[in-house]
C-alpha positions, 0 to 999 in steps of 0.5 A, spaced: 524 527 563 521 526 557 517 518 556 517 514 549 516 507 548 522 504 546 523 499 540 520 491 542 525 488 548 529 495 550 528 498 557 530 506 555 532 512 558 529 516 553 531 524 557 539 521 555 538 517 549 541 511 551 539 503 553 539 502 559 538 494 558 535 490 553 532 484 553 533 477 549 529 476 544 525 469 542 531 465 539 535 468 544 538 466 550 543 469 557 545 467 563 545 474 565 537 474 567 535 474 559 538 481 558 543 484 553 550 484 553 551 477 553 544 475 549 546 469 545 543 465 539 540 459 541 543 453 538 541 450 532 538 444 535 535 448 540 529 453 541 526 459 545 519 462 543 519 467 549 523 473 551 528 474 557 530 467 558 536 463 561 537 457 556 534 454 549 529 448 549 532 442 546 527 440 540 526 433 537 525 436 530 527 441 526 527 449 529 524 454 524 529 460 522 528 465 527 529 459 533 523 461 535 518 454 535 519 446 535 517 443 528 515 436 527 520 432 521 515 429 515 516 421 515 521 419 509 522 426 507 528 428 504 532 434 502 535 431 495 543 433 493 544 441 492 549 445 489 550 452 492 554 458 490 556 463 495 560 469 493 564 470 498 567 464 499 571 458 495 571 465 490 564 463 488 566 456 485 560 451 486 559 448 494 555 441 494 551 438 498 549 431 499 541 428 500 540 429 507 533 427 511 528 431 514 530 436 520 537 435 519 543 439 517 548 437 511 555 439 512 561 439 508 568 443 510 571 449 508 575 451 502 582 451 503 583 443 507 580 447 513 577 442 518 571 446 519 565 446 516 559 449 513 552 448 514 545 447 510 538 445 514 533 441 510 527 443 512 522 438 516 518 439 510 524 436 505 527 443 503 534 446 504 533 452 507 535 458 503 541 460 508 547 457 509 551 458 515 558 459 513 560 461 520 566 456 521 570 458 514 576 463 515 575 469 510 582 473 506 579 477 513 579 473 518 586 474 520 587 481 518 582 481 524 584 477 528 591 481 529 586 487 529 582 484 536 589 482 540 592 490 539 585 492 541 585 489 547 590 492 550 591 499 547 595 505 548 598 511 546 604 507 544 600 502 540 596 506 536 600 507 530 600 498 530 593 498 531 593 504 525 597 498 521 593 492 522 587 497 520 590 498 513 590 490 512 582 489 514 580 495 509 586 494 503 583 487 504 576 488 505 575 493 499 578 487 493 572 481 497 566 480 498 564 480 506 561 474 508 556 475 514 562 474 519 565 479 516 561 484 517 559 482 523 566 483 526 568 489 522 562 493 526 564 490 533 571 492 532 568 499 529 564 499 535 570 496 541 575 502 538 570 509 538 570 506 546 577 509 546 580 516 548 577 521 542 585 522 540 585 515 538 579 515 534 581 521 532 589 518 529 585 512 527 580 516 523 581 515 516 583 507 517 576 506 520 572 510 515 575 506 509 573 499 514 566 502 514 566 503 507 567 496 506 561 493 509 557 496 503 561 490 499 556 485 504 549 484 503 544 489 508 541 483 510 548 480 514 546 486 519 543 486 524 537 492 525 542 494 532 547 494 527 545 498 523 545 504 528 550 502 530 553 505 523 552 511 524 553 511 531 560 510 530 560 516 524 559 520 528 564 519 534 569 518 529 567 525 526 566 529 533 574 527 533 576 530 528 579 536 532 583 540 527 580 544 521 581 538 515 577 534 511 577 527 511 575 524 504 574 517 502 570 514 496 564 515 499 564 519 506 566 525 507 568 528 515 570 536 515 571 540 520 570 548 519 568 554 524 564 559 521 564 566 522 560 571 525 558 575 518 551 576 517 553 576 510 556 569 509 550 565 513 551 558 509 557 554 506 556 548 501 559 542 504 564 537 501 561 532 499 564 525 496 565 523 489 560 518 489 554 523 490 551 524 484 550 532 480 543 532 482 545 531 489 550 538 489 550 543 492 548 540 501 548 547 504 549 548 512 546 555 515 549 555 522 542 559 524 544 561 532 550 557 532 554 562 527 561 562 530 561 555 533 566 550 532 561 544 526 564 537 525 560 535 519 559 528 515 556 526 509 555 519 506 553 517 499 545 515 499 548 507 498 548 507 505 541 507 507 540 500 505 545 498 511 541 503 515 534 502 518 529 502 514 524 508 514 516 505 517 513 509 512 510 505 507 513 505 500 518 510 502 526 511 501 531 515 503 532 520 497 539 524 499 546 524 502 546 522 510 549 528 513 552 528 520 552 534 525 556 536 531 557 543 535 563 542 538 563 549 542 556 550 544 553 552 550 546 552 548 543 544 550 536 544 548 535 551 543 538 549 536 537 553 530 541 551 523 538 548 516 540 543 512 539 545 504 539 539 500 537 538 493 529 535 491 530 529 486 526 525 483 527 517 485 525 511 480 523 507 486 517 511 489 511 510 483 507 516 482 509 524 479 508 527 485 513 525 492 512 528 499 519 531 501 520 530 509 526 533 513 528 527 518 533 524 523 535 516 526 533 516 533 539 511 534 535 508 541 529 506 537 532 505 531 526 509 527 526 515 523 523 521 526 521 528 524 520 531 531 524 537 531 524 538 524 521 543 519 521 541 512 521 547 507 520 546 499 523 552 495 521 554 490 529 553 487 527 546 488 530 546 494 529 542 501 530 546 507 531 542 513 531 546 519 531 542 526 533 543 533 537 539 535 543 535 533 544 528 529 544 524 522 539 528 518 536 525 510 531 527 507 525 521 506 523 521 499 515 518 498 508 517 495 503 523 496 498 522 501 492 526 499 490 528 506 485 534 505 479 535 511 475 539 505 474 532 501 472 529 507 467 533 508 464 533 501 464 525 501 461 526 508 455 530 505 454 526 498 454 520 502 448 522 506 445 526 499 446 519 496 443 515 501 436 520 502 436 519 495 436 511 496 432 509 501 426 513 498 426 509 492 426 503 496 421 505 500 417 508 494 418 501 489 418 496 495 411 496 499 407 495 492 407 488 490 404 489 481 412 493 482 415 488 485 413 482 481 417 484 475 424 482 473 427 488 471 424 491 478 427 486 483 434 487 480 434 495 481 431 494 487 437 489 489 441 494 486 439 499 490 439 496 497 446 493 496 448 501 494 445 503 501 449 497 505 455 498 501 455 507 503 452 504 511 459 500 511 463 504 508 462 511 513 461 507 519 468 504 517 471 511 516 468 514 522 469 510 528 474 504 527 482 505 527 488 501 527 491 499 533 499 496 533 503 492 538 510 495 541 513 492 534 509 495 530 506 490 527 498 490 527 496 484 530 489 481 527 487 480 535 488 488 535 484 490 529 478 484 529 473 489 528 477 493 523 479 487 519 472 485 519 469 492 518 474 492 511 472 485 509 464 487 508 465 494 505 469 491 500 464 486 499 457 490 499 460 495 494 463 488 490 456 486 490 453 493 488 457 493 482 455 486 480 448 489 480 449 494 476 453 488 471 446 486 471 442 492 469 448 492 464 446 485 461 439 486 461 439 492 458 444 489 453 439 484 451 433 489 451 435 494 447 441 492 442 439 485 441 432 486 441 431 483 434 435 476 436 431 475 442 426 477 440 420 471 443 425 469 448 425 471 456 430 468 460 425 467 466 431 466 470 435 471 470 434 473 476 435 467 480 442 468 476 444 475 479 442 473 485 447 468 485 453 471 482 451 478 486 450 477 493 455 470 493 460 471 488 463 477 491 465 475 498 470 470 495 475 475 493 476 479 499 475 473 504 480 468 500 486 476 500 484 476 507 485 468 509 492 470 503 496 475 508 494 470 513 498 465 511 503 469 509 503 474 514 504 468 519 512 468 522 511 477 520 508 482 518 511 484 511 505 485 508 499 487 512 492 485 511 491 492 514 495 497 517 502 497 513 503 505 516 505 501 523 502 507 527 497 507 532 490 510 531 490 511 522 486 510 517 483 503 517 483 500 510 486 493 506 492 495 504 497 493 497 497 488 494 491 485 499 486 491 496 488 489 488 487 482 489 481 482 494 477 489 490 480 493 485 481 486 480 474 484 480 471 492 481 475 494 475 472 487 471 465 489 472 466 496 470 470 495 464 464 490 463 459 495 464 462 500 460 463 496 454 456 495 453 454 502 454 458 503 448 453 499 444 447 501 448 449 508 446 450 507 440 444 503 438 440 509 442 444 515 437 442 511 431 435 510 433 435 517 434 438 519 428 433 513 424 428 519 420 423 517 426 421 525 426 425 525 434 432 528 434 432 532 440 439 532 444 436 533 450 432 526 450 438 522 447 442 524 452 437 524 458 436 516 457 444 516 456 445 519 462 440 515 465 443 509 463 450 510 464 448 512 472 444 505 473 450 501 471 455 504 474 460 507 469 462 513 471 464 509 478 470 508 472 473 516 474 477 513 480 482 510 476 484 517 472 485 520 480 492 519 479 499 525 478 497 532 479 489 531 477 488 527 482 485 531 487 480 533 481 478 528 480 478 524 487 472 531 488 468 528 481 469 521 482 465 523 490 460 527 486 458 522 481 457 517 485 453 522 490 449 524 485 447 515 483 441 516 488 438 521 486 438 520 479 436 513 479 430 516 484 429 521 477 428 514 473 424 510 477 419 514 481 418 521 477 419 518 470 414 512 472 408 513 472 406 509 475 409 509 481 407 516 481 401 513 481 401 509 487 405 515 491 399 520 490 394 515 491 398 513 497 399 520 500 391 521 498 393 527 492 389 527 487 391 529 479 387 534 476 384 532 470 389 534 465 395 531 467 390 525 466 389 526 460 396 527 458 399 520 462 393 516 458 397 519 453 404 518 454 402 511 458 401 507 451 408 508 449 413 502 449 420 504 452 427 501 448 432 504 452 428 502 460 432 500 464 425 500 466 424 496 473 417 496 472 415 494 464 415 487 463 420 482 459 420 483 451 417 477 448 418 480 441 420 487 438 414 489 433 409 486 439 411 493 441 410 497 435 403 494 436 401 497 442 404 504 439 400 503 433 393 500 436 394 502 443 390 496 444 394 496 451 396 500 456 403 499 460 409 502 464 413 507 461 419 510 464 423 513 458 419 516 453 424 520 450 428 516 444 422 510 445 419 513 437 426 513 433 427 506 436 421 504 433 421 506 428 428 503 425 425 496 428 419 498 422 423 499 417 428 493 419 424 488 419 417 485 414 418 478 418 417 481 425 411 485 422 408 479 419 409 475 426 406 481 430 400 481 425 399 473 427 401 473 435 394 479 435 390 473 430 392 469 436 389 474 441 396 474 444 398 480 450 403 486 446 407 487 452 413 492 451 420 491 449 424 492 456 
């Protein structure tokens, strides 16, 4: 015998497929020990917050929806006059309501003089509620089911053709109205109540049962209740296993067949008839009876309109994407070694976004009210076809969702550029942090914040993905006390690369200001900058996903609909924010910030190519592009490639994205430790290395030289373009450099644009004024 958890309040016998009881729910009540059949809803005044309970508990003020908590009534509120339509009643005319206080039901009679009455609940906050309760108003169907019930409840043999008569009334009547919420109950109960009876009296009343079934699609799914909704295919395929004969059954959406193959080898597969409603594209559903070659089949197929009155699948963002189709082996003596196919049509579906769908071969577990792919095999054809070969026999579909890129190769990829990247990161910060000349910069604090927000940011987010995993309740809800550790986890990775980002909006301002409005600012130094980015990159980035954490809170309060983490509702998966949380908490602002950053890039790019191009006798590709390159990495822009990860580049381009955000430590090691001099300097020193005398001689050279395109962490604030010049001219002072490359194209456009700059300079030197550079 075979163990499987059983949906939330059922006790299984999973080995015969069958409950054996099932527990009331909260808002659900029996005297028979708080267990099934005879649950009962509690009253409307009445309450029960916990399972398998005797009686309700009277409440004082106003119960929720689910009868499942007691809520207090707010002092002289009131619900003011409302009018409703319903379609399913008084033939859609208006139903009014009249002003009613906080915590109490509004009532008006029935259409038609009836003495009956129709409710609506105002709130105890001084709301209607958005359900009416209608269950008191006779319908067109009522009496048609009415008289079906007193044949039913004592049929025989003789009354089958009566019961065959008041069966037409409820599906001729049915199919020209909408069902209201008892209707649709009702007609599922008779369905259920008649596949009880003996297989030739299901089998003479087939017909008339299948056109009761088809009008339930004419009510709303949500009338149903989930043990309804496999309660439907239940009775399809009772209704089909009855039909004895070799005939079809045809309606305007179902379809029940009875067929014996032969034995030939030559014929393996037939196309099964389908309804007239199944689209061309869903034509032809072939059947390859496999070892059950000469075996008596009864099959069912249902339109794909019935899946929203059947169990929703648990995957996420997922639909059924074909007919439903019923398979029964009539003759066979083989229990447990089926071995047919199902061939459907691949399809595209405009409810799943995206250019690519996984295709996945599945069945209704009808105990747990889940669709399940144990003892099926998916097979995409190159014929753009969809086998289905299973083991075994019950209602088939295929389930239609997104692509989930799932490849162990990338994960060991991004596994070794994260360490890459961090190496790489904490050398730089070692390498910058113990010399305090370097750390009293301005530029410096900010790379250096940079650096240590990119290291916590890659920390948080490996330790995430390696140990911390979604745990779910017996519903499948993932319960915030089960993932406390996960829930936090996902709270500050988001944060740390949110503050990550941010820094890097900061290099891209500074720079901005350094090199694109090096003219306008000149004599001008925002001595707190700093302190600004402090503010806006270690503080500001925590209020986004801590405020769409405390969001699903709220909303996720009586459900788990939309889950701050978990959505997949499975044990031990990936832990990461979940749609829309992760739009809200992460991707909005991230993608803000690097639209930022690129657009200044554009215009630092665009000044360091005109300077390059100026007449200043530097050209060289080679150096323009090694300070575009340096500056883009500083400031994040190639992060931008993952919105590109989408349709069939994704995988490329996930793989680049990995790379390029790998390779940031070790480019911004390059920037700032290998092309500085002076942190060479103080390494050498440290490490006791001596430099011969010739590389001396070449860094006194290059050391007085001005950069325009630093993100130099270590060159003083501009306090004016031309005082740069200067120090090229006269080499009267020796600053930092980081690089050199397009400094001399960019000094010499400052030269030929500006005489009053020149004038200014000449008089800061009379003043005896510090030259400082211009980054």
């Amino acid at each position: 015998m075979t163990c499987k958890k059983c949906k939330a309040y059922k006790l299984c016998n999973y080995n015969k497929k069958s409950i054996i009881s099932e527990i009331c729910a909260p808002g659900w009540y029996s005297r028979n020990g708080g267990k099934e059949p005879s649950c009962l809803r509690c009253d409307p005044s009445e309450y029960q917050p916990y399972p398998q309970q005797t009686r309700c508990l009277a409440c004082a003020g106003s119960v929720n929806r689910e009868k499942t908590a007691c809520l207090p009534v707010s002092a002289n509120v009131r619900c003011g006059p409302i009018s409703i339509t319903l379609p399913w009643l008084n033939k859609g005319s208006p139903i009014e309501f009249e002003e009613t206080w906080a915590g109490n039901r509004s009532s008006v009679n029935c259409p038609g003089g009836s003495y009956k009455k129709l409710y609506k609940e105002c709130t105890v906050e001084g709301y209607w509620d958005d359900n009416t309760d209608t269950d008191e108003c006779d319908s067109p169907l009522s009496s048609c089911l009415q008289s079906v019930l007193e044949v039913e409840s004592d049929l025989n043999a003789d009354k089958v053709h009566d019961l065959n008569k008041e069966l037409n009334c409820v599906a001729d009547a049915g199919a020209e109205i909408i069902l209201s919420p008892r209707d649709t109950h009702e007609i599922v109960d008779l369905l259920s109540k008649l596949t009880k009876h003996p297989t030739s009296e299901v089998n003479e009343l087939s017909l008339v049962m299948i056109r009761s079934m088809e009008n339930l699609r004419r009510g709303e799914s949500k009338f149903l209740k989930e043990s309804e909704k496999s309660e439907i295919i239940k009775i399809l395929e009772t209704v089909s296993k009855s039909n004895t004969e070799d005939n079809i059954i045809t309606t305007d959406s179902i379809v029940l067949q009875s067929v014996t193959p032969t034995m030939s080898k030559e014929k393996p597969a037939i196309n099964l008839t389908a309804p007239e409603t199944v689209p061309a594209d869903d034509l032809p559903i072939m059947l390859d009876f496999g070892n059950q070659r000469g075996q008596k089949i009864n099959v069912a197929v249902m339109d794909e309109s019935y899946k929203k009155m059947l169990p929703k699948p648990t995957t996420p963002n997922s639909t059924l994407g074909s007919p439903i189709v019923s398979i029964i082996f009539l003759d066979s003596e083989i229990i447990d070694g089926y071995n047919f196919s199902l061939v459907f049509q691949q399809k595209k579906d405009s409810t799943i976004s995206g250019d690519n769908i996984k295709r996945t071969c599945v069945y209704l577990d009808v105990v747990t009210d889940e669709w399940l792919t144990e003892g099926c095999t998916t097979i995409l054809n190159e014929d753009k076809t969809c086998m289905c070969t299973c083991t075994h026999t019950t209602s088939f579909a295929v389930l239609l969702s997104p692509t989930e890129v799932t490849d162990p190769a990338q994960d060991i990829f991004s596994y070794f550029m994260s360490a890459v990247n961090l190496i790489f990161l904490f050398l730089t910060l070692g390498l910058i942090l113990p010399f305090k000349k370097l750390r009293q910069k301005q530029a410096t604090l900010i790379q250096l914040n940079l650096i240590l927000a990119l290291i916590l940011a890659n920390l948080s987010f490996t330790s995430l993905s390696a140990s911390t995993k979604i745990t779910v309740d017996q519903s499948g809800n993932p319960l915030l006390s089960l993932n406390k550790g996960c829930v936090a986890g996902v709270i500050i990775t988001q944060y740390f690369f949110l503050s990550a980002l941010s820094w890097m909006g900061c290099c891209a301002w500074n720079f901005f200001g350094k090199i694109v409005n090096a003219i306008k600012t000149f004599g001008n130094k925002d001595k707190f900058l700093f302190h600004k980015c402090v503010a806006v990159s270690w503080l500001l980035p925590l209020i986004f996903p801590v405020a769409a954490f405390l969001t699903s809170l709220t909303l996720n309060k009586d459900d788990y609909s939309t889950p701050y983490v978990g959505a997949t509702r499975k044990n031990d998966t990936s832990c990461w924010v979940e749609d829309p949380w992760r739009y809200v908490g992460f991707m909005v602002p991230a993608y803000t910030i690097l639209l930022f950053n690129c657009v200044c890039f554009g215009m630092i790019a665009r000044v360091i190519i005109r300077a390059a191009n100026s007449g200043s006798g530097i050209s060289s590709i080679e150096k323009t592009a090694k300070a575009l390159m340096i500056v883009a990495v500083s400031i994040g822009c190639p992060w931008i490639v993952i919105a590109l990860a989408v349709g069939p580049g994704a995988v490329f381009m996930q793989y680049l994205f990995i790379l390029l955000t790998g390779l940031q430590g070790p480019l911004l090691f390059t920037a700032l430790v290998v092309f500085q001099e002076d942190v060479k300097d103080n390494t050498l020193a440290l490490l006791r290395i001596k430099q011969s005398k010739k590389e001396e001689g070449k860094k006194n050279v290059s050391i007085t030289q001005a950069s325009v395109v630093n993100s130099n962490a270590y060159a003083n604030s501009s306090q004016g373009a031309e005082a740069a010049v200067a120090e090229k001219k006269d080499g009267r002072k020796e600053e930092d450099i980081i690089y050199e490359d397009v400094e001399e194209c960019e000094i010499a456009r400052i030269e030929k644009g500006s005489d009053e700059i020149e004038s200014e300079e000449k008089e800061n030197q009379d003043d005896g004024k510090n030259s400082p550079n211009l980054v």
